[in-house]
NULUM-305874 format. One record per residue (C-alpha): residue number from 1; x, y, z. Coordinates in Angstrom, 2 decimals, always signed. Example, Ala and Ser with C-alpha at 12.3 -4.5 7.8 and 13.67 -1.06 7.14 Angstrom:
BEGIN
r rovex 1&c1 +12.30&c2 -4.50&c3 +7.80 .
r rovex 2&c1 +13.67&c2 -1.06&c3 +7.14 .
% end
This chain:
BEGIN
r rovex 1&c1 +92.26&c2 +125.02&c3 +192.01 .
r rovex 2&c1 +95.62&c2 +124.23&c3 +189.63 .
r rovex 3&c1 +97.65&c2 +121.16&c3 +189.39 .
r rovex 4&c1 +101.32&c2 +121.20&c3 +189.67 .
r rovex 5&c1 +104.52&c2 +119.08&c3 +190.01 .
r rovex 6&c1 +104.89&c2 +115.82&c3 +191.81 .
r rovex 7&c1 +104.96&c2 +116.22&c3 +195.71 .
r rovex 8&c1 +106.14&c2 +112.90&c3 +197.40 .
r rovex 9&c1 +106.48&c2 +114.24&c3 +200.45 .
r rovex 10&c1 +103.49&c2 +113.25&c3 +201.96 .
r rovex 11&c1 +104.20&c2 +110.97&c3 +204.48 .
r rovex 12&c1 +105.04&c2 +113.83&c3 +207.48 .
r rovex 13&c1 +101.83&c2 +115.30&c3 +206.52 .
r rovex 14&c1 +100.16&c2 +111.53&c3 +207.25 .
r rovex 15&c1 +101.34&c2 +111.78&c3 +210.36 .
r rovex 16&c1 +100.46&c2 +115.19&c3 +211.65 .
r rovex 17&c1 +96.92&c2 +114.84&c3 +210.16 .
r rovex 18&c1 +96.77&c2 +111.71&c3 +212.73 .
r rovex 19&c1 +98.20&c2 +113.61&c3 +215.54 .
r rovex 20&c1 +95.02&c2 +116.04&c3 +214.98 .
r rovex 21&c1 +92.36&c2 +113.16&c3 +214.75 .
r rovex 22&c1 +93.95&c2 +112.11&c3 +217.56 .
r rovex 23&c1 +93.91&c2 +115.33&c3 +219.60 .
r rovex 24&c1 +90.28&c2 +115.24&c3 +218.36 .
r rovex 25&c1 +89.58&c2 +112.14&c3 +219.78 .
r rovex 26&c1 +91.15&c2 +113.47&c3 +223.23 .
r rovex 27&c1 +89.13&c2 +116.47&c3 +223.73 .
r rovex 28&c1 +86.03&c2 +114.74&c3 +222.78 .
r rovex 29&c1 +86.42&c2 +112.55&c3 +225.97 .
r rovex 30&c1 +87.87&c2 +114.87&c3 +228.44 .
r rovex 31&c1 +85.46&c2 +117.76&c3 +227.44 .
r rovex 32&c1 +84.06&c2 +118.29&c3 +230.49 .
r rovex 33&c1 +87.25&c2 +118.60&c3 +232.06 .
r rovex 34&c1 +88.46&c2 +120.94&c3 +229.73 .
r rovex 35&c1 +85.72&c2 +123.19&c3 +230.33 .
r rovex 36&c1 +86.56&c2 +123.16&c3 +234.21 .
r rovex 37&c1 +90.28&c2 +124.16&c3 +233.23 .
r rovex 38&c1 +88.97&c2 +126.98&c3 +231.10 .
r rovex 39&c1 +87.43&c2 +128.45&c3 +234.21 .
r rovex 40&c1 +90.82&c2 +127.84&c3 +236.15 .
r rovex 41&c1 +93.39&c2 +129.33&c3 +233.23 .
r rovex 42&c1 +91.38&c2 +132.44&c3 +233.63 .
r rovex 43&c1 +92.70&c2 +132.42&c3 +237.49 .
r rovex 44&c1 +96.55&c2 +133.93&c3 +238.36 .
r rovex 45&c1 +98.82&c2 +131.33&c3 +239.80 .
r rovex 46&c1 +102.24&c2 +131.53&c3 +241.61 .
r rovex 47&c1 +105.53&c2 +130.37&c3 +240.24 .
r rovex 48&c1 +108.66&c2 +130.82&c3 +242.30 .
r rovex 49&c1 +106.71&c2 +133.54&c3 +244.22 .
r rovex 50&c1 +105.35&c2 +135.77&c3 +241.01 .
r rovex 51&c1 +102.03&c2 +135.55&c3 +238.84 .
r rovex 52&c1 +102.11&c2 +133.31&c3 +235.93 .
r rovex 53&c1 +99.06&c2 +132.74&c3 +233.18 .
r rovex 54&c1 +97.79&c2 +129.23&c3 +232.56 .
r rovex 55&c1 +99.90&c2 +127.95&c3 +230.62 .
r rovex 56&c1 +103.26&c2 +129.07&c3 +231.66 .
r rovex 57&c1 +104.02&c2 +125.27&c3 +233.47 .
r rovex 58&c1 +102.98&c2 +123.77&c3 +229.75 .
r rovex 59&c1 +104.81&c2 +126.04&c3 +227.87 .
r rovex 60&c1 +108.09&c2 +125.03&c3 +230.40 .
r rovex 61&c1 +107.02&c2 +121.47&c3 +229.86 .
r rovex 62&c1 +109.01&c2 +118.21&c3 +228.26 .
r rovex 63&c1 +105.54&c2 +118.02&c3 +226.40 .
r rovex 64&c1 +106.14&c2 +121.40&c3 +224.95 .
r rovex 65&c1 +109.81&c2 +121.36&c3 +223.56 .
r rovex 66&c1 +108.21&c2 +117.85&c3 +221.58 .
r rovex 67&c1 +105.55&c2 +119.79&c3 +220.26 .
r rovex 68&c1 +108.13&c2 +122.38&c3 +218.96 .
r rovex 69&c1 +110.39&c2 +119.86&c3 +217.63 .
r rovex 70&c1 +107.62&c2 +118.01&c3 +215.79 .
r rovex 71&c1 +106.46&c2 +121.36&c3 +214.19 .
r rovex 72&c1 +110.28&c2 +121.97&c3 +212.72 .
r rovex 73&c1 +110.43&c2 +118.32&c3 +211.45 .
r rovex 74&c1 +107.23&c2 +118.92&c3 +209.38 .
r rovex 75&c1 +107.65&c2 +122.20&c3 +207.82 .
r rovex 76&c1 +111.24&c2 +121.35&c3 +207.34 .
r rovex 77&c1 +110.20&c2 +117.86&c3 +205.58 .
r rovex 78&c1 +107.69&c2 +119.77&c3 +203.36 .
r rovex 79&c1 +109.74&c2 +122.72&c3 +202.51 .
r rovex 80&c1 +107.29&c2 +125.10&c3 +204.52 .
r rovex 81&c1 +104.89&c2 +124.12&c3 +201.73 .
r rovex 82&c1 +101.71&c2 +122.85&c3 +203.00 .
r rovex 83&c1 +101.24&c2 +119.20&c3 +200.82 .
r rovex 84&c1 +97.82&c2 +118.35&c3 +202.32 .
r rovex 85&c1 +94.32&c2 +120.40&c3 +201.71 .
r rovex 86&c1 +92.48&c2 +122.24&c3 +202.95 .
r rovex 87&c1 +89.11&c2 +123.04&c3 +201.70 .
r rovex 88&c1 +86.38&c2 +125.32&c3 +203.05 .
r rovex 89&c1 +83.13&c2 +124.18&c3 +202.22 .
r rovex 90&c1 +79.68&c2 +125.52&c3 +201.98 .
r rovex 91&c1 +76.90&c2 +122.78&c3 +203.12 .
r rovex 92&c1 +73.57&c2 +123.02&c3 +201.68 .
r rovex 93&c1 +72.66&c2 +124.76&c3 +205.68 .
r rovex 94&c1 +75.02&c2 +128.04&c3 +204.33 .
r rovex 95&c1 +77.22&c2 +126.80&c3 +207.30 .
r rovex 96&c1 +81.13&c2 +126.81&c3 +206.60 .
r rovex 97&c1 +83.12&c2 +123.50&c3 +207.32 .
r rovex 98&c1 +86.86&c2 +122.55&c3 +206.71 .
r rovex 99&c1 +87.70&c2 +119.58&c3 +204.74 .
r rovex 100&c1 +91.22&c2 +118.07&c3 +205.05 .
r rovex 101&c1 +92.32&c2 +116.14&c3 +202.10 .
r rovex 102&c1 +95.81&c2 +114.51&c3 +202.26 .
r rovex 103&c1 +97.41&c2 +111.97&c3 +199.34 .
r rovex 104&c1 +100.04&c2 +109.16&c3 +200.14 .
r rovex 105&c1 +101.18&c2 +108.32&c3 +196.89 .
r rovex 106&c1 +103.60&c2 +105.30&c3 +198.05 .
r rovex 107&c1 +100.22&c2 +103.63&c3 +199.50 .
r rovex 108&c1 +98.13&c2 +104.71&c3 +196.56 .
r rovex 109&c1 +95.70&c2 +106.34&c3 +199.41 .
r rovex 110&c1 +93.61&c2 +109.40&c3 +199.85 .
r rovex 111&c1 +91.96&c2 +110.34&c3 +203.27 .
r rovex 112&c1 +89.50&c2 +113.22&c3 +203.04 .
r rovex 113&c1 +88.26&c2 +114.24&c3 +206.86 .
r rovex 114&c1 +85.84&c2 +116.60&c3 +208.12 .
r rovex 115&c1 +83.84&c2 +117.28&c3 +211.55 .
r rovex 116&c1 +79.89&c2 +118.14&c3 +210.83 .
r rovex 117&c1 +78.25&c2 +120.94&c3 +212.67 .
r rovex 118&c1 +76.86&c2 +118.48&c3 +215.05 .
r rovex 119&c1 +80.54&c2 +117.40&c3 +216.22 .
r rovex 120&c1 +80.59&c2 +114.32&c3 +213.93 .
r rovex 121&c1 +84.38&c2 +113.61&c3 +212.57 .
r rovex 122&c1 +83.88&c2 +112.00&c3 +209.08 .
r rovex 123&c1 +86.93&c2 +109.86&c3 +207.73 .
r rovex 124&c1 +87.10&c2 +109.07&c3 +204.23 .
r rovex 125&c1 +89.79&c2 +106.57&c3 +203.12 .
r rovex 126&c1 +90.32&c2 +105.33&c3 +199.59 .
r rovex 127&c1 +92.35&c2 +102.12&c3 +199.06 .
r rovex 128&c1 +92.90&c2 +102.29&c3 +195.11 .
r rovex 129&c1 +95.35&c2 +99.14&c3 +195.48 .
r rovex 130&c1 +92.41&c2 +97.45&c3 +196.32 .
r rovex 131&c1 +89.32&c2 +99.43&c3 +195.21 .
r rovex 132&c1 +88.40&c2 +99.37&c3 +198.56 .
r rovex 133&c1 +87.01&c2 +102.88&c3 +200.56 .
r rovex 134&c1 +86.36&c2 +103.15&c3 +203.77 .
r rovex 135&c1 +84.07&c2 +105.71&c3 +205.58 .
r rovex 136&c1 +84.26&c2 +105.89&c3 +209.07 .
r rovex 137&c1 +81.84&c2 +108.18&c3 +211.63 .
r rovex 138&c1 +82.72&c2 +108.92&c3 +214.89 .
r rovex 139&c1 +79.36&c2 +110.63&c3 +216.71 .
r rovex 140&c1 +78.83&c2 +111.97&c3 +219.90 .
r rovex 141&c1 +77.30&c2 +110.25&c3 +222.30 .
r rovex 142&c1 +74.18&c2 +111.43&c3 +224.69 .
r rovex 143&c1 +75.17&c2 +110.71&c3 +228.11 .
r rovex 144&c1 +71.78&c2 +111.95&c3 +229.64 .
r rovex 145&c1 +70.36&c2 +108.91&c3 +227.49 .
r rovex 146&c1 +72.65&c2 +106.26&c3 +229.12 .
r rovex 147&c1 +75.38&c2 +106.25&c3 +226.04 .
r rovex 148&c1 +79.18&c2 +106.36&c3 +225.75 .
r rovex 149&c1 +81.06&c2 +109.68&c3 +225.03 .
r rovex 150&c1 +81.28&c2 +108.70&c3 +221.40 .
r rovex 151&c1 +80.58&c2 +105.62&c3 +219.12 .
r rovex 152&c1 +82.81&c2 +105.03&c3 +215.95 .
r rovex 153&c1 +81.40&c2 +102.83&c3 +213.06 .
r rovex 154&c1 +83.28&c2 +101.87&c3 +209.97 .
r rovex 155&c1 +81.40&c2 +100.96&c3 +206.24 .
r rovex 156&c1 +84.02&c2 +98.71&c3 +203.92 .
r rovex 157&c1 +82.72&c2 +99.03&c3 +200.23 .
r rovex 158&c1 +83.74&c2 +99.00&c3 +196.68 .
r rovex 159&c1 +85.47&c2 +101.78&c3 +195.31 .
r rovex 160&c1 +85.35&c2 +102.41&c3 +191.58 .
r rovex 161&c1 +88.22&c2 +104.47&c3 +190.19 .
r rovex 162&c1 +86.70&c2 +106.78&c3 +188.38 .
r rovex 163&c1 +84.74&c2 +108.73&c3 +191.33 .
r rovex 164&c1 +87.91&c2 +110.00&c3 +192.64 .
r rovex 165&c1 +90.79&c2 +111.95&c3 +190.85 .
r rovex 166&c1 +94.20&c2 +109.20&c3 +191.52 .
r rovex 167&c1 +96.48&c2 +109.96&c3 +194.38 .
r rovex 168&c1 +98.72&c2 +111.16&c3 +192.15 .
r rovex 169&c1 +96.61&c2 +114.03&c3 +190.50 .
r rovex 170&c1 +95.19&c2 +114.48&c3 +194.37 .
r rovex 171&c1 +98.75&c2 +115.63&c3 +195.65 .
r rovex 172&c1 +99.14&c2 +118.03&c3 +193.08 .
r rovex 173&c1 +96.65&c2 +120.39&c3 +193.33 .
r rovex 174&c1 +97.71&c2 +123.07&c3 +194.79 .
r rovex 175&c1 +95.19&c2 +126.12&c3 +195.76 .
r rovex 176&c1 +95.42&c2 +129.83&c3 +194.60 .
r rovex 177&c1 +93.48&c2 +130.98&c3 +197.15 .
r rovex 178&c1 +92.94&c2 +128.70&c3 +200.28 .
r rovex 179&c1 +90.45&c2 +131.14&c3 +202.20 .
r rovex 180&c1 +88.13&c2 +131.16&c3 +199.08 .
r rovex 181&c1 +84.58&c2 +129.15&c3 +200.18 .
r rovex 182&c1 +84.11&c2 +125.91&c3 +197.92 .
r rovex 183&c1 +80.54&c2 +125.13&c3 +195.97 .
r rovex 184&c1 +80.91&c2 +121.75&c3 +193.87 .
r rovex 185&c1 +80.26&c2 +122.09&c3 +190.53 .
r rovex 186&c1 +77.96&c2 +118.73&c3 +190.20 .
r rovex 187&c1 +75.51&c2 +117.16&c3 +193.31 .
r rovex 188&c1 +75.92&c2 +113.12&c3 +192.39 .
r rovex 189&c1 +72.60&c2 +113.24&c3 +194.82 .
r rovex 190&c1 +72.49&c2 +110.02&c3 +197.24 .
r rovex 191&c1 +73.61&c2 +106.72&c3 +197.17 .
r rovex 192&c1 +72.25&c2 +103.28&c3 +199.70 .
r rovex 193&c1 +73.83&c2 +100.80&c3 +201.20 .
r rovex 194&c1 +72.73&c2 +98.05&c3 +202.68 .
r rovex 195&c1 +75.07&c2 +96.06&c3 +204.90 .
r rovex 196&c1 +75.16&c2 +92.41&c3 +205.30 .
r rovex 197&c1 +77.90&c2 +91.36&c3 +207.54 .
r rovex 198&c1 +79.82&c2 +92.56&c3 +210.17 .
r rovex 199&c1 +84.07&c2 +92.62&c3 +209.30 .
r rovex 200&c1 +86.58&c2 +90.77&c3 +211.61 .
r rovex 201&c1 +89.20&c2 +93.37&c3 +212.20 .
r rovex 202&c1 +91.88&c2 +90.55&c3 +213.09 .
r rovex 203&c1 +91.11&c2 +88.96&c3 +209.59 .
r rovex 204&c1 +90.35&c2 +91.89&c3 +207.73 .
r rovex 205&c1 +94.18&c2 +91.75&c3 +205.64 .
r rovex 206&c1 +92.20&c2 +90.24&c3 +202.66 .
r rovex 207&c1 +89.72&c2 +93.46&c3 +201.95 .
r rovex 208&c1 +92.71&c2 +96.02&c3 +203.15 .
r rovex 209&c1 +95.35&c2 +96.36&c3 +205.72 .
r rovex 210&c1 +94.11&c2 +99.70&c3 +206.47 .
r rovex 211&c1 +91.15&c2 +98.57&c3 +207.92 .
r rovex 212&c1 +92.95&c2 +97.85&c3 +210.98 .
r rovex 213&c1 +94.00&c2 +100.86&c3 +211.74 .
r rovex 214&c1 +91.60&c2 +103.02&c3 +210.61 .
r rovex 215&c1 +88.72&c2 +101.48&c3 +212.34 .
r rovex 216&c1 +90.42&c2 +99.83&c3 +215.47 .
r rovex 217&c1 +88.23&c2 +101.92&c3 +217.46 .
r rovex 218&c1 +85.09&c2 +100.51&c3 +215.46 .
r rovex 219&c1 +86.24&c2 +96.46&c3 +216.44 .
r rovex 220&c1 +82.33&c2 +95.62&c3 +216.51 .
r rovex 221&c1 +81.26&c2 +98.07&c3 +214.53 .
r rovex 222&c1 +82.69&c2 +97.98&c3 +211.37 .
r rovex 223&c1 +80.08&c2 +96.53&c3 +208.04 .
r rovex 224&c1 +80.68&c2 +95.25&c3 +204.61 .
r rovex 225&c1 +77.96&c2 +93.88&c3 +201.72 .
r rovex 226&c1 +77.86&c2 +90.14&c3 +200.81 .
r rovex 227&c1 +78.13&c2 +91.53&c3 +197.07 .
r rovex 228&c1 +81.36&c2 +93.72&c3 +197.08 .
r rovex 229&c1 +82.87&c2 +90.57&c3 +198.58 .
r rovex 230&c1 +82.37&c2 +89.10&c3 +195.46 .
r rovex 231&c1 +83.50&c2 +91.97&c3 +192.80 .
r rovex 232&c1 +86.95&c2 +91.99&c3 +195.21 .
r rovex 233&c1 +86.81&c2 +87.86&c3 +194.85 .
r rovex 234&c1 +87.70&c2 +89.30&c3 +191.04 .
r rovex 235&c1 +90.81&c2 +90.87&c3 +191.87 .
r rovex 236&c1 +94.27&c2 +89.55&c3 +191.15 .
r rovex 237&c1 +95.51&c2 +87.10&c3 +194.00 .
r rovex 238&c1 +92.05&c2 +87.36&c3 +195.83 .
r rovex 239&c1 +89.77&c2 +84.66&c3 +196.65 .
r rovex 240&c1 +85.81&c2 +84.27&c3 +197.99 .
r rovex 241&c1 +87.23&c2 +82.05&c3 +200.65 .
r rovex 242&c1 +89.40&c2 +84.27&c3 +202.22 .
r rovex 243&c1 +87.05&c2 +87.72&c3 +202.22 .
r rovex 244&c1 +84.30&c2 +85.85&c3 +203.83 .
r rovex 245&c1 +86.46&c2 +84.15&c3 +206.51 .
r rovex 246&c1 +87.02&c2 +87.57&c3 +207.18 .
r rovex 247&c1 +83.65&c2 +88.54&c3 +208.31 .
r rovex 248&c1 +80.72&c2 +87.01&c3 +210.05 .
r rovex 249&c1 +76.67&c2 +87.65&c3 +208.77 .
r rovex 250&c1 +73.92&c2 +89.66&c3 +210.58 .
r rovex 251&c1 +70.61&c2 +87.44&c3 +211.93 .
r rovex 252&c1 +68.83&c2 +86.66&c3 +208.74 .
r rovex 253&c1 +65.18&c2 +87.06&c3 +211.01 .
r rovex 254&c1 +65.69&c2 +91.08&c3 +211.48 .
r rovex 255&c1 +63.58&c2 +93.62&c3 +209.19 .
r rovex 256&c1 +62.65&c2 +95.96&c3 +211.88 .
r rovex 257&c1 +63.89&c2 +99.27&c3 +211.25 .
r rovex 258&c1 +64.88&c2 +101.53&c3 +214.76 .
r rovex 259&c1 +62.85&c2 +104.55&c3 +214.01 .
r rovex 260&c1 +59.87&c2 +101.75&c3 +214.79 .
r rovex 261&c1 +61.55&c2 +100.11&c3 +217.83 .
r rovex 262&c1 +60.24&c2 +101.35&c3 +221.50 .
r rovex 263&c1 +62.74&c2 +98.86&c3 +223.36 .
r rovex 264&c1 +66.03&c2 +100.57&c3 +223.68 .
r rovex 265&c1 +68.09&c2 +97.62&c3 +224.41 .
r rovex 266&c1 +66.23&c2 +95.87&c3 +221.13 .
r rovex 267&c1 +68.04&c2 +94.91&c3 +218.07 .
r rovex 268&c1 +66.80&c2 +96.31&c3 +214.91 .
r rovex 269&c1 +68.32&c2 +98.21&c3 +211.51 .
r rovex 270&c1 +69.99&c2 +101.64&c3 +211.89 .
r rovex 271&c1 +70.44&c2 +103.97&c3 +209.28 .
r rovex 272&c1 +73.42&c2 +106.43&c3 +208.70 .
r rovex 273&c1 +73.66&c2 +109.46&c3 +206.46 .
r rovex 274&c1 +76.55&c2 +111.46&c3 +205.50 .
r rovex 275&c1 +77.01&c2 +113.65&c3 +202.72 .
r rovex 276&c1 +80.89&c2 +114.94&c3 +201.27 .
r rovex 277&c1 +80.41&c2 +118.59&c3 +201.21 .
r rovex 278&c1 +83.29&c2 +118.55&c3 +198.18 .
r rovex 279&c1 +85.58&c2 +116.66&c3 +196.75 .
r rovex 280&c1 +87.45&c2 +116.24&c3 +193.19 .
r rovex 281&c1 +85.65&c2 +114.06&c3 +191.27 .
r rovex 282&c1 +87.58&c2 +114.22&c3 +188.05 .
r rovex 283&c1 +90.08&c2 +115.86&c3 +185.98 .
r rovex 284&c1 +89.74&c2 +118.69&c3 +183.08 .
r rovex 285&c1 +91.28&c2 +118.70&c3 +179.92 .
r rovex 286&c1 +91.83&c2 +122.14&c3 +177.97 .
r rovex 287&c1 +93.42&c2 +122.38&c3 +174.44 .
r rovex 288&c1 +96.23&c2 +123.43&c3 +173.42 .
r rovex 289&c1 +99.32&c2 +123.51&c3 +170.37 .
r rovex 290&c1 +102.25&c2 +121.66&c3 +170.61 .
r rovex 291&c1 +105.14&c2 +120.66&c3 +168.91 .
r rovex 292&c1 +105.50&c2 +117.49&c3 +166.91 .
r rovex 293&c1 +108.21&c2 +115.94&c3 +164.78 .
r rovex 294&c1 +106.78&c2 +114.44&c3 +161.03 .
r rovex 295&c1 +108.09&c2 +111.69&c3 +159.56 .
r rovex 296&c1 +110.92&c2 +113.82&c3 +157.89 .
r rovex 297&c1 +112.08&c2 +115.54&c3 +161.19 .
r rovex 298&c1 +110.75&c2 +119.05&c3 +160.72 .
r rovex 299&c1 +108.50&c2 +120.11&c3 +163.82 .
r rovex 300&c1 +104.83&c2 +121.07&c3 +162.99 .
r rovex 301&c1 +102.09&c2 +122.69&c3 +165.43 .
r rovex 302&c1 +99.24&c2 +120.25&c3 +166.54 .
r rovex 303&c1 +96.20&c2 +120.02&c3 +168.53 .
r rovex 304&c1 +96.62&c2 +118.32&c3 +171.79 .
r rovex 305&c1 +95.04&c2 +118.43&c3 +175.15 .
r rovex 306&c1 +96.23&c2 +118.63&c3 +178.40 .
r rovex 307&c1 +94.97&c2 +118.69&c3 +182.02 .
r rovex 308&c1 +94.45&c2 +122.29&c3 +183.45 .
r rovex 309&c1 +91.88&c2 +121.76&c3 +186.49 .
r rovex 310&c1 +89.67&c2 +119.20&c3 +188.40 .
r rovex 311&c1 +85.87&c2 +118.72&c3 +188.42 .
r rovex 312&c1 +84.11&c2 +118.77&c3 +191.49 .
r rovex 313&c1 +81.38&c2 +116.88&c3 +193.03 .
r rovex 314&c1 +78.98&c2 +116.60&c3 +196.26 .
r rovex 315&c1 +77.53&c2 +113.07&c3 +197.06 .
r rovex 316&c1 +75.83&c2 +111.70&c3 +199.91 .
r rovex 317&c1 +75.57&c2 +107.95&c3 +201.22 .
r rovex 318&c1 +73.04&c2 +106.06&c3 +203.29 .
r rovex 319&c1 +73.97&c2 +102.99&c3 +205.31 .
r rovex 320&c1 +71.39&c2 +100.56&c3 +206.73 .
r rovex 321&c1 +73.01&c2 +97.79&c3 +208.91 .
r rovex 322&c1 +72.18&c2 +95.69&c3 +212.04 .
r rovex 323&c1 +72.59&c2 +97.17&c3 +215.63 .
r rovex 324&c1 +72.47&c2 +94.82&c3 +218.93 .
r rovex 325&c1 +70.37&c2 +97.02&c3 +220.56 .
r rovex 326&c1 +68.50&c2 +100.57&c3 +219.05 .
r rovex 327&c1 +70.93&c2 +102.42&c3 +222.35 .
r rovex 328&c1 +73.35&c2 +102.60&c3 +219.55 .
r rovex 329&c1 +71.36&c2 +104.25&c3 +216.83 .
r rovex 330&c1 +69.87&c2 +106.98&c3 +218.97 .
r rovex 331&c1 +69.83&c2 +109.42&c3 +215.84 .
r rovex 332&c1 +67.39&c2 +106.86&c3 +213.54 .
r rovex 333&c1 +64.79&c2 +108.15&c3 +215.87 .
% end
């Protein structure tokens, strides 16, 4: 992994890495009907009296010349360079995942994504405007058990800046070989959270404007703590007020964890672990000469250092917050 030049172009990227969530998101719910049309591709159909394959009435579709056009927009836009990452990753199974890793340097942003063996689609979003980060799980649902196709839940907490190389650094690292398989260097082991409140989406501006969007799909479902309210309250132009007007407590009377619930439409406290296969978790500095004028003019050689590589980390994360009824935390079992 090397770091080069500046690459602003991000923003195409954004938007193409959203397009995929959201094709995601689509095949997730129609599954079943996709595998029905796999059965009926395999079959020969008739256009204007001759065989065609499957896909000959998409591929003569409006839907198809805007998929073509969108693909020349991008890899025009980013000089056929791909600007985003992407990472394979070992888990500690031996299985093989992708991480995606994309930088917005205009919105000081960083969204690392990933889909778990199991079908789970991780988001990661960092907010370091606001120290905010935002990890949201979308899992698959058992419909034999009475569930939807999918649930989405969203965790709001603190970011500090120095688990995460900037957006800046992020957008310029560029890989040598993208097929190699990634091990991180350091395992930060686990970290807990306990959630205290649930976060108004509508009123959510105060914490970040990206919770909106990222978690719309999570509007009673997304969770905050009661005590990175108050290191936010710190922040320039924020206010105690205003971040707790923006969400609304769980029942204070509820210690019962699922795993010890019988009653599936009981309420009770889920827990939620995910672990980031990989990620770059700081910068390296190697040394080096340089040039340097003395106080007469004449250049001398000195030591400096500069930055030649990233460090990289695995960490996982625990949430515990309060479900309506233990249907929704199926897993905890």
């Amino acid at each position: 992994m090397i770091l080069e030049g500046d690459n602003p172009e991000v923003a195409m990227v954004n938007v193409c890495q959203a397009m995929r969530v959201g094709q995601l998101r689509w095949r997730l719910t129609h599954r079943r009907a996709l595998a029905a049309a796999q059965l009926l591709r395999k079959e020969k159909r008739r256009c204007n009296g001759r065989f065609v394959s499957g896909d000959h009435f998409f591929r003569h579709s409006r839907g198809f010349l805007w998929f073509v056009i969108c693909n020349l927009l991008v890899s025009g836009s980013t000089g056929g360079a791909e600007a985003q990452l992407l990472i394979n990753v070992q888990n500690q199974g031996g299985e093989v995942i992708q991480e995606s890793i994309t930088s917005n340097i205009g919105e000081d942003l960083i969204t690392l994504e990933f889909q778990k063996t199991d079908g789970t689609l991780i988001t990661q979003v960092i907010d370091f405007r606001n120290e905010v980060q935002i990890l949201k799980a979308l899992v698959l649902g058992e419909e034999e058990r009475g569930q939807s196709q999918y649930q989405v839940m969203c965790f709001a907490t603190k970011f500090n800046k120095g688990d995460f190389i900037s957006s800046a650094a992020m957008a310029k690292l560029r890989q040598k070989n993208p097929h190699t398989i990634r091990t991180p260097e350091e395992d930060k082991g686990r970290e807990t959270y306990t959630m205290s409140s649930w976060v108004q989406l509508n009123r959510s501006l105060p914490i970040t404007r990206h919770l909106q969007t990222v978690c719309a799909e999570a509007m009673d479902a997304t969770y905050v703590r009661d005590v990175d309210l108050k290191s936010w309250a710190e922040l320039p132009g924020s206010s105690i007020s205003s971040l707790e007007a923006a969400t609304e407590k769980f029942p204070d009377t509820l210690s019962t964890r699922c795993n010890e619930v019988s009653s599936l439409w009981a309420p009770c406290l889920c827990t939620l672990e995910t672990c980031i296969g990989w990620y770059p978790c700081g910068l390296k500095y190697c040394k080096g000469k340089g040039a340097v004028a003395d106080s007469s003019g004449a250049q001398q050689q000195q030591a400096t250092n500069y930055r030649c590589g990233i460090k990289t980390c695995r960490k996982c994360t625990q949430f515990t917050y309060y479900v309506r009824q233990k249907q929704q935390c199926l897993w905890d079992e």
